[in-house]
N, CA, C, O and CB atoms as a CASP TS submission, in Angstrom:
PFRMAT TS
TARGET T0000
AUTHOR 0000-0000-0000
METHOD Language model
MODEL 1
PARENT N/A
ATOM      1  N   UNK     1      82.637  82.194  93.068  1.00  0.00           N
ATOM      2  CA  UNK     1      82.703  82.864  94.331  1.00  0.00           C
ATOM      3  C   UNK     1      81.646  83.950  94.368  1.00  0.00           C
ATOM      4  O   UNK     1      81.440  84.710  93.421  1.00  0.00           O
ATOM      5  CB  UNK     1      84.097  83.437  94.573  1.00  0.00           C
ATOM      6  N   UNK     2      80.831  83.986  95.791  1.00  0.00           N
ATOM      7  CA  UNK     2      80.284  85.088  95.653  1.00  0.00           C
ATOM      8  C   UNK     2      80.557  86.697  96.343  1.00  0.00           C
ATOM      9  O   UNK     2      81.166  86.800  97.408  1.00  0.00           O
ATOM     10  CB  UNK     2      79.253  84.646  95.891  1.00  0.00           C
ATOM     11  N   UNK     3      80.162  87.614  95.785  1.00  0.00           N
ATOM     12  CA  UNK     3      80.532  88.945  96.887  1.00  0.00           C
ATOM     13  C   UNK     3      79.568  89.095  97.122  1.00  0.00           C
ATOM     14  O   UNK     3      78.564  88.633  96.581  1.00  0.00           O
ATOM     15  CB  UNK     3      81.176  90.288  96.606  1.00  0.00           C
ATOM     16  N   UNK     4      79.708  90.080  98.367  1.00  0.00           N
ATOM     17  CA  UNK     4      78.236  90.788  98.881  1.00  0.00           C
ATOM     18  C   UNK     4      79.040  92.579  99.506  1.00  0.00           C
ATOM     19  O   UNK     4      79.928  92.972 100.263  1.00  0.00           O
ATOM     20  CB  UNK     4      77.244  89.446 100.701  1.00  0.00           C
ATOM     21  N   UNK     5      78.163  93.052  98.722  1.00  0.00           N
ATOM     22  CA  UNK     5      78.252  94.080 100.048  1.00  0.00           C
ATOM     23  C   UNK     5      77.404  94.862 101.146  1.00  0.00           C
ATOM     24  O   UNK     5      76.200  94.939 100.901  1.00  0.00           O
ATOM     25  CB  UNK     5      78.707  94.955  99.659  1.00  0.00           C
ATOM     26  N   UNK     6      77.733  95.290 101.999  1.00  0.00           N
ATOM     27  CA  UNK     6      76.135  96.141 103.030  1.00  0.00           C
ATOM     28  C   UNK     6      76.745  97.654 102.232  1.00  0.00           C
ATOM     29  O   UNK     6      77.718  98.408 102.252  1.00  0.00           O
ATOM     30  CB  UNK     6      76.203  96.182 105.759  1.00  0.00           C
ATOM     31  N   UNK     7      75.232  97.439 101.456  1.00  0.00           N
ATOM     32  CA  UNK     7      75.886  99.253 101.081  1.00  0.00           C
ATOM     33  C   UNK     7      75.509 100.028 101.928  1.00  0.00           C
ATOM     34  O   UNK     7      75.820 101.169 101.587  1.00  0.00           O
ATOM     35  CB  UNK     7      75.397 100.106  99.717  1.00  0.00           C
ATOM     36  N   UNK     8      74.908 100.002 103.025  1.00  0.00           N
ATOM     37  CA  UNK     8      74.151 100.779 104.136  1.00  0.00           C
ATOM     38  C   UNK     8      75.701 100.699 104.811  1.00  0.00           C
ATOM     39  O   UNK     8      75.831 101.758 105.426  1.00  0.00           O
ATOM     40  CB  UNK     8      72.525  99.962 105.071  1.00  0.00           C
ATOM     41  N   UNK     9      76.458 100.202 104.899  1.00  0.00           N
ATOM     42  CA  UNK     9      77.555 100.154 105.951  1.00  0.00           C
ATOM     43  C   UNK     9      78.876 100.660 105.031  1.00  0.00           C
ATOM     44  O   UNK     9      79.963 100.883 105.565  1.00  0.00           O
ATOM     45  CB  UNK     9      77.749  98.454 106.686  1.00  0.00           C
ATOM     46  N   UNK    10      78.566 100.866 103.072  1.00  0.00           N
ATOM     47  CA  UNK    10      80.017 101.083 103.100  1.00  0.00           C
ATOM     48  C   UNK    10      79.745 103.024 102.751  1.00  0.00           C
ATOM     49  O   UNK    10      78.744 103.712 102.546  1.00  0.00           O
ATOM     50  CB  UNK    10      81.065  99.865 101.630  1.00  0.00           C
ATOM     51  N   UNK    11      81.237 103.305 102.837  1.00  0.00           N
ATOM     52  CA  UNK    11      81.653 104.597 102.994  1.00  0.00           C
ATOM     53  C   UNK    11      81.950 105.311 102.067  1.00  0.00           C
ATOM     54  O   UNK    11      82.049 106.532 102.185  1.00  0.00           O
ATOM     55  CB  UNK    11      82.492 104.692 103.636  1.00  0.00           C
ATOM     56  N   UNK    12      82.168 104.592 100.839  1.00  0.00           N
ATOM     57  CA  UNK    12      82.597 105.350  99.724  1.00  0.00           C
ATOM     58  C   UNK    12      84.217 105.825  99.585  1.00  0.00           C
ATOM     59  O   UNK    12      84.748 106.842  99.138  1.00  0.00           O
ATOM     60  CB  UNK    12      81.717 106.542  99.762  1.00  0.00           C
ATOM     61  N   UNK    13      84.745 104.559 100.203  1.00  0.00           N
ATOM     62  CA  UNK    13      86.405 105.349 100.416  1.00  0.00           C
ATOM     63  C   UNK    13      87.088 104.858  99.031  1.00  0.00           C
ATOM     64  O   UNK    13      87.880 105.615  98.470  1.00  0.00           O
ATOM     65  CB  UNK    13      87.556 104.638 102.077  1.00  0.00           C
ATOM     66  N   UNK    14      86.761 103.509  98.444  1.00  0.00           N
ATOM     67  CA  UNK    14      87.325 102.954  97.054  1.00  0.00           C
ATOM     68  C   UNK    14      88.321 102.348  96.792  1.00  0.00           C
ATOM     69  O   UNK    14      88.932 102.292  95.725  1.00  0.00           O
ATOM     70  CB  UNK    14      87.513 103.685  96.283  1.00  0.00           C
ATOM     71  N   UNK    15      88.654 101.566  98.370  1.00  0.00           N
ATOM     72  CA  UNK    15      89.792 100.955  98.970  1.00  0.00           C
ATOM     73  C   UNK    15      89.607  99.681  97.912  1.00  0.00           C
ATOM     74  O   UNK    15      90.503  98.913  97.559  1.00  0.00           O
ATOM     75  CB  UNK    15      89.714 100.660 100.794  1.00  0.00           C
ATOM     76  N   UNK    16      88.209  99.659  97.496  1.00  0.00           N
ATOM     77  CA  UNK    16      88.181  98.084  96.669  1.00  0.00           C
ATOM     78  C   UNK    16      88.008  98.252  95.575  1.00  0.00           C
ATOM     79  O   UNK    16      88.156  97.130  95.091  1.00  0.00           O
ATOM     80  CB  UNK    16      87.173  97.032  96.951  1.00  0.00           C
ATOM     81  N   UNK    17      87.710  99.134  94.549  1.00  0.00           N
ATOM     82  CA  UNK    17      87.784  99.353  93.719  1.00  0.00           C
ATOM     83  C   UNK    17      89.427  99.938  93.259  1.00  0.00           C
ATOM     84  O   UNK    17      89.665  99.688  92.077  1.00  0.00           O
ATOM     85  CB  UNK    17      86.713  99.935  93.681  1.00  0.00           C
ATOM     86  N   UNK    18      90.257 100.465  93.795  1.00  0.00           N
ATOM     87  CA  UNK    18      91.570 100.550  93.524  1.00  0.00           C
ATOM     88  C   UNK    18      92.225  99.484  93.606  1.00  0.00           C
ATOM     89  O   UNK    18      93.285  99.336  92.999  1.00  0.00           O
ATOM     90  CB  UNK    18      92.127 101.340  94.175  1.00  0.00           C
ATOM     91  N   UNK    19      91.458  98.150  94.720  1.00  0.00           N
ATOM     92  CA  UNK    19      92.342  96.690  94.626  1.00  0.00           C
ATOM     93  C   UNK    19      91.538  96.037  93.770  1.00  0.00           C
ATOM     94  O   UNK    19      92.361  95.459  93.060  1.00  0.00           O
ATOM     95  CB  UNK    19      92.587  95.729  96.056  1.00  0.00           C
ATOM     96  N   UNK    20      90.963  95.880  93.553  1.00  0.00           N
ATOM     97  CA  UNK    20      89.965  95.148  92.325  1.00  0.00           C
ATOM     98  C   UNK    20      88.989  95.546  91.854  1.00  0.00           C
ATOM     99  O   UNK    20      87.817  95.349  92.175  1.00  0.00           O
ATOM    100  CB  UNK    20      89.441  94.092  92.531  1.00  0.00           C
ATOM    101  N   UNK    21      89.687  96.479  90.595  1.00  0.00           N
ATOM    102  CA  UNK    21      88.564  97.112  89.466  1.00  0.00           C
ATOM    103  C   UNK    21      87.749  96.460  88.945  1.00  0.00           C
ATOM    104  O   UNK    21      86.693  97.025  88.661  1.00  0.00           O
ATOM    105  CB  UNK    21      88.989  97.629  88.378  1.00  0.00           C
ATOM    106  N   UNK    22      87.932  94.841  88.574  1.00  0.00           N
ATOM    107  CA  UNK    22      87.804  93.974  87.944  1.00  0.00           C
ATOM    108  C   UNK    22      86.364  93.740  88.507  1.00  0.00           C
ATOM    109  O   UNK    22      85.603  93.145  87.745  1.00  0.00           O
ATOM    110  CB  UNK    22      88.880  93.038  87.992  1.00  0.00           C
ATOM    111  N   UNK    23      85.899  94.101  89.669  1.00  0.00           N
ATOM    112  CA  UNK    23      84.573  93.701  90.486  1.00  0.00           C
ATOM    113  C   UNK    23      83.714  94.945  90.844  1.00  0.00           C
ATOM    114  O   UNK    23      82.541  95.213  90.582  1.00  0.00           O
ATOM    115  CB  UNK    23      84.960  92.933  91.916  1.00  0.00           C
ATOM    116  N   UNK    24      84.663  95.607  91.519  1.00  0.00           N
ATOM    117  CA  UNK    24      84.063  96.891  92.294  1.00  0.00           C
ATOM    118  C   UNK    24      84.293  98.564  91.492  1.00  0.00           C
ATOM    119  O   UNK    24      85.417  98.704  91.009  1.00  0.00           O
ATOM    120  CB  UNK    24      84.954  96.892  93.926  1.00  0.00           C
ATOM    121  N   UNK    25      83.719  99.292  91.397  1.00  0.00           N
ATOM    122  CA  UNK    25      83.538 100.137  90.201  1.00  0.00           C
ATOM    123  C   UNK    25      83.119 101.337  91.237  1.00  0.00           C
ATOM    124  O   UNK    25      82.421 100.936  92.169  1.00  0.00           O
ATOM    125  CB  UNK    25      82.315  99.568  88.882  1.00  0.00           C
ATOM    126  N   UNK    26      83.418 102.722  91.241  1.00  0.00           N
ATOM    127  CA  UNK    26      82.794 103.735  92.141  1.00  0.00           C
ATOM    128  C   UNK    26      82.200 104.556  91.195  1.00  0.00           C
ATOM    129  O   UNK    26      82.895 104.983  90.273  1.00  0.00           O
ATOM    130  CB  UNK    26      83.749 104.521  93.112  1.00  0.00           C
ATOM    131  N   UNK    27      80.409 104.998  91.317  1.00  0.00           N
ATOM    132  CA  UNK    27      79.446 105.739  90.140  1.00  0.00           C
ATOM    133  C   UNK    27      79.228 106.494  91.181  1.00  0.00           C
ATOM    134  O   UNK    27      78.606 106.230  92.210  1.00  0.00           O
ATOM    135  CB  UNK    27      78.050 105.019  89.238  1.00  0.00           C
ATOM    136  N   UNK    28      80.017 107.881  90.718  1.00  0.00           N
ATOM    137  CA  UNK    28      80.086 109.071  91.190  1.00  0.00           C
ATOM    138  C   UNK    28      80.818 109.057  92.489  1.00  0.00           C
ATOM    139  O   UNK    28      81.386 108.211  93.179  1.00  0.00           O
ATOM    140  CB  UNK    28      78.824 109.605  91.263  1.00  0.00           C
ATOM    141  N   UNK    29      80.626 110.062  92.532  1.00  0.00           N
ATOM    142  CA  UNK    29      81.713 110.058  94.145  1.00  0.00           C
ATOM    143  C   UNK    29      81.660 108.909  95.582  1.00  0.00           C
ATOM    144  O   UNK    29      82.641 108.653  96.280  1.00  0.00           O
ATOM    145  CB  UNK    29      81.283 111.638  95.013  1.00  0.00           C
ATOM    146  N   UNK    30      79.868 108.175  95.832  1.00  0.00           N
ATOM    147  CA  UNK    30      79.347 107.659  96.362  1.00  0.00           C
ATOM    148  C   UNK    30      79.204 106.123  95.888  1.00  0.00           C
ATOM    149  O   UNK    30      79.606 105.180  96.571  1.00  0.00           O
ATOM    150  CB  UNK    30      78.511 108.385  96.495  1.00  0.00           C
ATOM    151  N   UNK    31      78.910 106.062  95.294  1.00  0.00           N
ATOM    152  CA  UNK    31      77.987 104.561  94.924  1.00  0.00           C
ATOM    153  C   UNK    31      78.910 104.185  94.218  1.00  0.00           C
ATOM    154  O   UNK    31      79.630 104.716  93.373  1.00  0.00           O
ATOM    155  CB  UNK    31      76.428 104.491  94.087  1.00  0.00           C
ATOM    156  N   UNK    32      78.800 103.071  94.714  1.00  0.00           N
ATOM    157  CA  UNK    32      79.401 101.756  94.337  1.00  0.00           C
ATOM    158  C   UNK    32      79.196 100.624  93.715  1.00  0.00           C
ATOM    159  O   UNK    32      78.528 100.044  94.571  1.00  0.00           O
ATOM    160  CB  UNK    32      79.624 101.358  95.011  1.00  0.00           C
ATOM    161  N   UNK    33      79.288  99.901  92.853  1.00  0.00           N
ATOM    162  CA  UNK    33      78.870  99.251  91.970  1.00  0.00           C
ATOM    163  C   UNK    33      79.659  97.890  91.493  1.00  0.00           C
ATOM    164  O   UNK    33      80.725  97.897  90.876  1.00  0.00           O
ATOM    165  CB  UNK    33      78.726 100.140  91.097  1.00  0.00           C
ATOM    166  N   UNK    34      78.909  96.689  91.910  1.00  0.00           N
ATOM    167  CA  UNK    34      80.162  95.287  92.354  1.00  0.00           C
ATOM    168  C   UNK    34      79.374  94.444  91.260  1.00  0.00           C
ATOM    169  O   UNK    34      78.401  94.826  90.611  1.00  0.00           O
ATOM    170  CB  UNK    34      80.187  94.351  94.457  1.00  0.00           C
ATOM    171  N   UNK    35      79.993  93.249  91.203  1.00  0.00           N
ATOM    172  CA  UNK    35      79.763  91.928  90.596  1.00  0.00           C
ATOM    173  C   UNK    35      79.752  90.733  91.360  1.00  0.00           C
ATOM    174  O   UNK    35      80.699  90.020  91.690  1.00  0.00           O
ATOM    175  CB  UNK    35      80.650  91.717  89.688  1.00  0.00           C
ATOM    176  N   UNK    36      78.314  90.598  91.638  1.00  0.00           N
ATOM    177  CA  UNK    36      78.621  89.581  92.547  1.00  0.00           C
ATOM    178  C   UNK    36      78.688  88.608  92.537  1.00  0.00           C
ATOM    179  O   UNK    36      78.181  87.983  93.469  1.00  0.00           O
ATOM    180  CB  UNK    36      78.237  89.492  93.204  1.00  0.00           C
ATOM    181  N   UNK    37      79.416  87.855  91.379  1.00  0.00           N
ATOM    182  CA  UNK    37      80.078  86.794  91.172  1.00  0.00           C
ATOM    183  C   UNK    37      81.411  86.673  90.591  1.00  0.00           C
ATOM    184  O   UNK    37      81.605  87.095  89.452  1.00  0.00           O
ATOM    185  CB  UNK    37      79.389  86.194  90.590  1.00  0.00           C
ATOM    186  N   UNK    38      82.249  86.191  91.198  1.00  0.00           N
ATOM    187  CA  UNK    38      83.680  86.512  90.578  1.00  0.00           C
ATOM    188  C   UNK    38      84.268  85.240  90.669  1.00  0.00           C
ATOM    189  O   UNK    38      83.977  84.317  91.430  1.00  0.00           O
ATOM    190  CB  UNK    38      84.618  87.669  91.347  1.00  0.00           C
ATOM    191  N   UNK    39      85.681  85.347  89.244  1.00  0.00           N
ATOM    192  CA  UNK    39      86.099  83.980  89.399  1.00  0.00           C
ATOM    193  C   UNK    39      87.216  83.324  90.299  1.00  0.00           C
ATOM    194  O   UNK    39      87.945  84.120  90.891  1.00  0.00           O
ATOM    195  CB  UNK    39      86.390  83.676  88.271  1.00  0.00           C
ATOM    196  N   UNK    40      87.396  82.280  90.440  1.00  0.00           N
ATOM    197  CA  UNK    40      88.274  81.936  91.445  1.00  0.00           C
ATOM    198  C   UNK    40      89.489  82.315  91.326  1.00  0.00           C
ATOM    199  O   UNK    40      90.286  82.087  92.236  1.00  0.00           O
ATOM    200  CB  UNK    40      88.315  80.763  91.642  1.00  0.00           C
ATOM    201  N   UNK    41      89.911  83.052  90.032  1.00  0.00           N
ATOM    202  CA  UNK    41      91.537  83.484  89.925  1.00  0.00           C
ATOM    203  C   UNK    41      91.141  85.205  90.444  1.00  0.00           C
ATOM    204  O   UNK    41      91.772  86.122  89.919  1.00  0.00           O
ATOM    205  CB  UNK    41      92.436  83.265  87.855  1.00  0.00           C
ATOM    206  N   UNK    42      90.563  85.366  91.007  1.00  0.00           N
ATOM    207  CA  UNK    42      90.063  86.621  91.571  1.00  0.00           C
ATOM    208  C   UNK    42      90.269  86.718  93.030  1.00  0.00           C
ATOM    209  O   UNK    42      90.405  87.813  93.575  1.00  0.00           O
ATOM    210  CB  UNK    42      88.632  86.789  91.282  1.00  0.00           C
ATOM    211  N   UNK    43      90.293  85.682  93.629  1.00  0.00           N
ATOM    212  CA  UNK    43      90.220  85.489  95.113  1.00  0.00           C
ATOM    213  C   UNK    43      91.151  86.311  95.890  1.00  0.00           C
ATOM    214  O   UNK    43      90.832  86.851  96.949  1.00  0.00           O
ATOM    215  CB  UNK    43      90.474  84.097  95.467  1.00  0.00           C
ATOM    216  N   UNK    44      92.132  86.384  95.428  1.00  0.00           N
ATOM    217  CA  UNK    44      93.597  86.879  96.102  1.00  0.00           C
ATOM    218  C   UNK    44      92.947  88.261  96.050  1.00  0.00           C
ATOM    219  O   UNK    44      92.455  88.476  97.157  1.00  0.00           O
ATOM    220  CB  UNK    44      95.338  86.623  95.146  1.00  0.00           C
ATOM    221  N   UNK    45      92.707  89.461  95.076  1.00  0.00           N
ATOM    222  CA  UNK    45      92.172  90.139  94.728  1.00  0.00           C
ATOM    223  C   UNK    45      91.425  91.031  95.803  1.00  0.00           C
ATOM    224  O   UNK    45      91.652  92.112  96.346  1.00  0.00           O
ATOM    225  CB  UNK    45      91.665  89.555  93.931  1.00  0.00           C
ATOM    226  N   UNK    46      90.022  89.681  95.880  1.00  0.00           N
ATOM    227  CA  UNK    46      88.934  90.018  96.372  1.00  0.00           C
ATOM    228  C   UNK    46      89.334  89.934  98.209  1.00  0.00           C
ATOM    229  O   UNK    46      88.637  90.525  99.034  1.00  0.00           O
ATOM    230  CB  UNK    46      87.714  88.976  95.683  1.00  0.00           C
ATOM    231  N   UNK    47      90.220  89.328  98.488  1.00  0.00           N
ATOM    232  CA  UNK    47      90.377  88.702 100.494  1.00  0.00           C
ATOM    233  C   UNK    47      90.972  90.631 100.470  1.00  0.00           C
ATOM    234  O   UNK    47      90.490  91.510 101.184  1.00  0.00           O
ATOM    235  CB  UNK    47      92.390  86.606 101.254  1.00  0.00           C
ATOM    236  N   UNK    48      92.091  90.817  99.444  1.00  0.00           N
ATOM    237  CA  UNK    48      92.794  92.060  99.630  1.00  0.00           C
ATOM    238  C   UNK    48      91.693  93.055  99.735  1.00  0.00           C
ATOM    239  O   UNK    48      91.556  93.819 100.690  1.00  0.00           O
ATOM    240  CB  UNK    48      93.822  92.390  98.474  1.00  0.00           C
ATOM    241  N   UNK    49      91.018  93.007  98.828  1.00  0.00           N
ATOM    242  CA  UNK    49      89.767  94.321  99.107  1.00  0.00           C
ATOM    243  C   UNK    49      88.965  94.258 100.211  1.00  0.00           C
ATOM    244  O   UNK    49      88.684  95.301 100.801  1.00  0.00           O
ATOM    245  CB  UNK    49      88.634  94.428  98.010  1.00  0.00           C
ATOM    246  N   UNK    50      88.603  93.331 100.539  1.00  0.00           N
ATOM    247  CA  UNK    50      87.605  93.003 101.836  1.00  0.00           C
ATOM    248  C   UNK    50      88.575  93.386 102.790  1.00  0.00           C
ATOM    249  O   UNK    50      88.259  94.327 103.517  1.00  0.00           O
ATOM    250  CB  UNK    50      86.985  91.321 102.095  1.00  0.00           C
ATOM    251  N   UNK    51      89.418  92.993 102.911  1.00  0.00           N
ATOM    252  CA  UNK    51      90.930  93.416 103.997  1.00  0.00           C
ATOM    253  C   UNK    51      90.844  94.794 104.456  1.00  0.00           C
ATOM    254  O   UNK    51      90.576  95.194 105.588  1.00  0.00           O
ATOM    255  CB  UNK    51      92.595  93.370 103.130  1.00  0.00           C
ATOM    256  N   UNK    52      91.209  95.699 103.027  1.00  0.00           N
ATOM    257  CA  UNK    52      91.681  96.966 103.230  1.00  0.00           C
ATOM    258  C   UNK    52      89.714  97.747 103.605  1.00  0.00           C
ATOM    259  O   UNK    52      89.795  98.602 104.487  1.00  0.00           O
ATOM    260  CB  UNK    52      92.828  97.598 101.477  1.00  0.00           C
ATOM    261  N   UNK    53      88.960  97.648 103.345  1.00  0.00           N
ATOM    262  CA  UNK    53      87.625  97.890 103.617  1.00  0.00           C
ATOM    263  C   UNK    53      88.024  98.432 105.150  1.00  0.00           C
ATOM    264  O   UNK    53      88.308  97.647 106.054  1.00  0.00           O
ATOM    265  CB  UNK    53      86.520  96.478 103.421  1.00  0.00           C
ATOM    266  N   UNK    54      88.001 100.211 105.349  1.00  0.00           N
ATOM    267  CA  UNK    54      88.283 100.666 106.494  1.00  0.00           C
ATOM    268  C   UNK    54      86.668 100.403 107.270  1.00  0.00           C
ATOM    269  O   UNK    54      86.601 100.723 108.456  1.00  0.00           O
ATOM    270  CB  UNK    54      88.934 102.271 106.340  1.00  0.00           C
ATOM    271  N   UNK    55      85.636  99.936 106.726  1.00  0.00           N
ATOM    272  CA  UNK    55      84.147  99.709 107.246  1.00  0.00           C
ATOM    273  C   UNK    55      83.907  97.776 107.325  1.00  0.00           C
ATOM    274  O   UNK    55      82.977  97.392 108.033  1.00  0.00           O
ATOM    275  CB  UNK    55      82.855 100.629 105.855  1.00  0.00           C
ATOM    276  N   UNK    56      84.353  97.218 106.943  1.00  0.00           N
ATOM    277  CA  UNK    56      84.210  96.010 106.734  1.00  0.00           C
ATOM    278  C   UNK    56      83.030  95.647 105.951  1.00  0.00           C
ATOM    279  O   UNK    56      82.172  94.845 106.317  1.00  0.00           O
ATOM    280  CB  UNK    56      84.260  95.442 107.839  1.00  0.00           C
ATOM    281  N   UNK    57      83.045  96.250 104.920  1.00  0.00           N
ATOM    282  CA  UNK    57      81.360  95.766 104.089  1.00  0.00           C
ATOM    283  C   UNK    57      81.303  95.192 103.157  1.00  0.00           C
ATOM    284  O   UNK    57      80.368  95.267 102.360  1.00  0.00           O
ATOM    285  CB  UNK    57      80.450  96.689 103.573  1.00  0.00           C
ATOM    286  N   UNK    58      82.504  94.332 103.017  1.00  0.00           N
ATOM    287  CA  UNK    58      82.503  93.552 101.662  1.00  0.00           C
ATOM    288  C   UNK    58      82.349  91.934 102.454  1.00  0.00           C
ATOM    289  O   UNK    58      83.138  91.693 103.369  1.00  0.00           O
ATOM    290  CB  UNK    58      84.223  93.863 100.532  1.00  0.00           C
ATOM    291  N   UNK    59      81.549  91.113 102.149  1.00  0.00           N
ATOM    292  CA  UNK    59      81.752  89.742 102.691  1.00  0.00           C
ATOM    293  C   UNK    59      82.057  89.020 100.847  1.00  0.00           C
ATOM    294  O   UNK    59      81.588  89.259  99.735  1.00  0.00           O
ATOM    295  CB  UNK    59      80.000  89.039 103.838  1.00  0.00           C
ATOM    296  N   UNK    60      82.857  88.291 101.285  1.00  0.00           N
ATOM    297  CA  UNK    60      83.544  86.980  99.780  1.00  0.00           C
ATOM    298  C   UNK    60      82.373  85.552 100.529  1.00  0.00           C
ATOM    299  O   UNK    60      81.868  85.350 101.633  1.00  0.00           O
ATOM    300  CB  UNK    60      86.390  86.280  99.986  1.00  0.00           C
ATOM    301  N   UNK    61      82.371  84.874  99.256  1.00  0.00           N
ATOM    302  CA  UNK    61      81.755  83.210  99.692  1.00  0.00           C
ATOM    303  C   UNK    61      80.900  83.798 100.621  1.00  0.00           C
ATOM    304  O   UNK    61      81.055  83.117 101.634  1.00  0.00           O
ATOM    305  CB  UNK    61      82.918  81.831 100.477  1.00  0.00           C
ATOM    306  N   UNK    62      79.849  84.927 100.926  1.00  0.00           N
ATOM    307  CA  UNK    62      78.575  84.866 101.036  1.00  0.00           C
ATOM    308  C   UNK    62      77.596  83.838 100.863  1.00  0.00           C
ATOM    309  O   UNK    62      77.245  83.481  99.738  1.00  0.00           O
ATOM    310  CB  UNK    62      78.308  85.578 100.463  1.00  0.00           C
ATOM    311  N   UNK    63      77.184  83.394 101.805  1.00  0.00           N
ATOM    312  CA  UNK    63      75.899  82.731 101.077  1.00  0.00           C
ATOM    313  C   UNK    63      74.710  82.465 102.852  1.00  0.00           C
ATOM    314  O   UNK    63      74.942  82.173 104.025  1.00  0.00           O
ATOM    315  CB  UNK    63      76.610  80.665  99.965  1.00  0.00           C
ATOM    316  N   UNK    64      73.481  82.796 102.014  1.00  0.00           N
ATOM    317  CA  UNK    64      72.288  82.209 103.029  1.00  0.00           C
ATOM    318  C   UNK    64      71.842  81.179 103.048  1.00  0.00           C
ATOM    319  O   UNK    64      71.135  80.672 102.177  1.00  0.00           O
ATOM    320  CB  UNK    64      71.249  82.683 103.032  1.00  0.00           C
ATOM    321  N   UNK    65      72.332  80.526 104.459  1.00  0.00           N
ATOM    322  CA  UNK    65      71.824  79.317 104.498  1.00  0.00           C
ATOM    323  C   UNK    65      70.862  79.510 105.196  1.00  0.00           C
ATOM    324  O   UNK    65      71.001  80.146 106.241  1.00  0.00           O
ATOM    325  CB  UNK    65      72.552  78.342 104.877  1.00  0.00           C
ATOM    326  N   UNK    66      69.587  78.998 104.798  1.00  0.00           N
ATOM    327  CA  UNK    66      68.490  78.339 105.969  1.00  0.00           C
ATOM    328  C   UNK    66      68.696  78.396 107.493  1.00  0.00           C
ATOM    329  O   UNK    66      69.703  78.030 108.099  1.00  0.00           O
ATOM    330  CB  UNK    66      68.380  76.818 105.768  1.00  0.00           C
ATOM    331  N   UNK    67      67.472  78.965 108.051  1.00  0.00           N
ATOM    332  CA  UNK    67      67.521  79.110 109.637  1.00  0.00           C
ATOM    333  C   UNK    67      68.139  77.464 110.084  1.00  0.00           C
ATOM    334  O   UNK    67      69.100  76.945 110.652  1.00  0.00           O
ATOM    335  CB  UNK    67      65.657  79.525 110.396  1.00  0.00           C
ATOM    336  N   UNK    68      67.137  77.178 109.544  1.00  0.00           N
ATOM    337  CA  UNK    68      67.343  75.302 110.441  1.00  0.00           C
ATOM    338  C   UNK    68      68.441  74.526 110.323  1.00  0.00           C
ATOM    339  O   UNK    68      68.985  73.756 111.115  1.00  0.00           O
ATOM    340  CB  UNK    68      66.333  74.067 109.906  1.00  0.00           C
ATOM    341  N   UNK    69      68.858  75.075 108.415  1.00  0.00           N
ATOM    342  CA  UNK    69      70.959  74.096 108.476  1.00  0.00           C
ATOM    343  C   UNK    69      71.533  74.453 109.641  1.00  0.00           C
ATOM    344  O   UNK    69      72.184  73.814 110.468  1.00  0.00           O
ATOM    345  CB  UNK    69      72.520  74.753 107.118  1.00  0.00           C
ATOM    346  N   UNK    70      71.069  75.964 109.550  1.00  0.00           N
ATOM    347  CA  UNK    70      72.733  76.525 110.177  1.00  0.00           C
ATOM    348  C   UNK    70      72.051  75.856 111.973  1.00  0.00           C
ATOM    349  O   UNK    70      72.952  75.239 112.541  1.00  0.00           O
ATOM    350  CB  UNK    70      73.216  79.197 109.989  1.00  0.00           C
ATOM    351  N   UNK    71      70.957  75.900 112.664  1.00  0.00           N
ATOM    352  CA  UNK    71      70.650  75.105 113.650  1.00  0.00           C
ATOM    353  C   UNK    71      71.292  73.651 113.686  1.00  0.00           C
ATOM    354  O   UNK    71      72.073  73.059 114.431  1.00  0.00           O
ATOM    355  CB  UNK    71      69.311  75.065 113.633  1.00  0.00           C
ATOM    356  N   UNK    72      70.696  73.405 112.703  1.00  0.00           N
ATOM    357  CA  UNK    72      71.094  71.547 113.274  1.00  0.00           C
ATOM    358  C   UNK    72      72.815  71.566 113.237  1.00  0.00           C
ATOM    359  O   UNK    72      73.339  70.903 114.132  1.00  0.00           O
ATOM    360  CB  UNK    72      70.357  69.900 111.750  1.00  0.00           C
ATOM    361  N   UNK    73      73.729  72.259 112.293  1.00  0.00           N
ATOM    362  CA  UNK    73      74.927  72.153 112.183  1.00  0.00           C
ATOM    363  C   UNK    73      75.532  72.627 113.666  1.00  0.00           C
ATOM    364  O   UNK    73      76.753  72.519 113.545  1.00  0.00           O
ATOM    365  CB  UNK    73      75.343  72.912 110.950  1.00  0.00           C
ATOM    366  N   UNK    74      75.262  73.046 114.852  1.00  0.00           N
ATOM    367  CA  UNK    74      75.461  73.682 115.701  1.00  0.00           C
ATOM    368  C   UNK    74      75.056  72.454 116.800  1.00  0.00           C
ATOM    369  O   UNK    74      75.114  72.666 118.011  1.00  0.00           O
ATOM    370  CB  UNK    74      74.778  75.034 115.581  1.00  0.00           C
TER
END
């Protein structure tokens, strides 16, 4: 699975690091510090942290697809 986060968008509140230490880590009062690959017995975990995210800046199963997949799939 992958994570992502917009660190430009998160806040530093540690809503995800108190639900899953296991990924998300807070260095110093601010910064934040993830793994962005986690395993699938993590999932439950990871939907809960993205959940409680009072900014919404955690995306799970991230991934960039190509301008043109995501076109023709449409």
């Amino acid at each position: 699975m992958s994570v992502a986060v917009d660190l430009n968008r998160c806040q530093g509140y540690a809503q995800c690091a108190f639900l899953a230490p296991e990924i998300f880590v807070m260095h110093g009062e601010e910064a934040l510090l993830y793994t962005p690959e986690a395993d699938e017995a993590q999932r439950e975990k990871l939907a809960q942290a993205a959940a409680a995210c009072p900014v919404q800046a955690i995306l799970v199963d991230a991934v960039d697809a190509p301008a043109e997949a995501v076109s023709r799939e449409q």
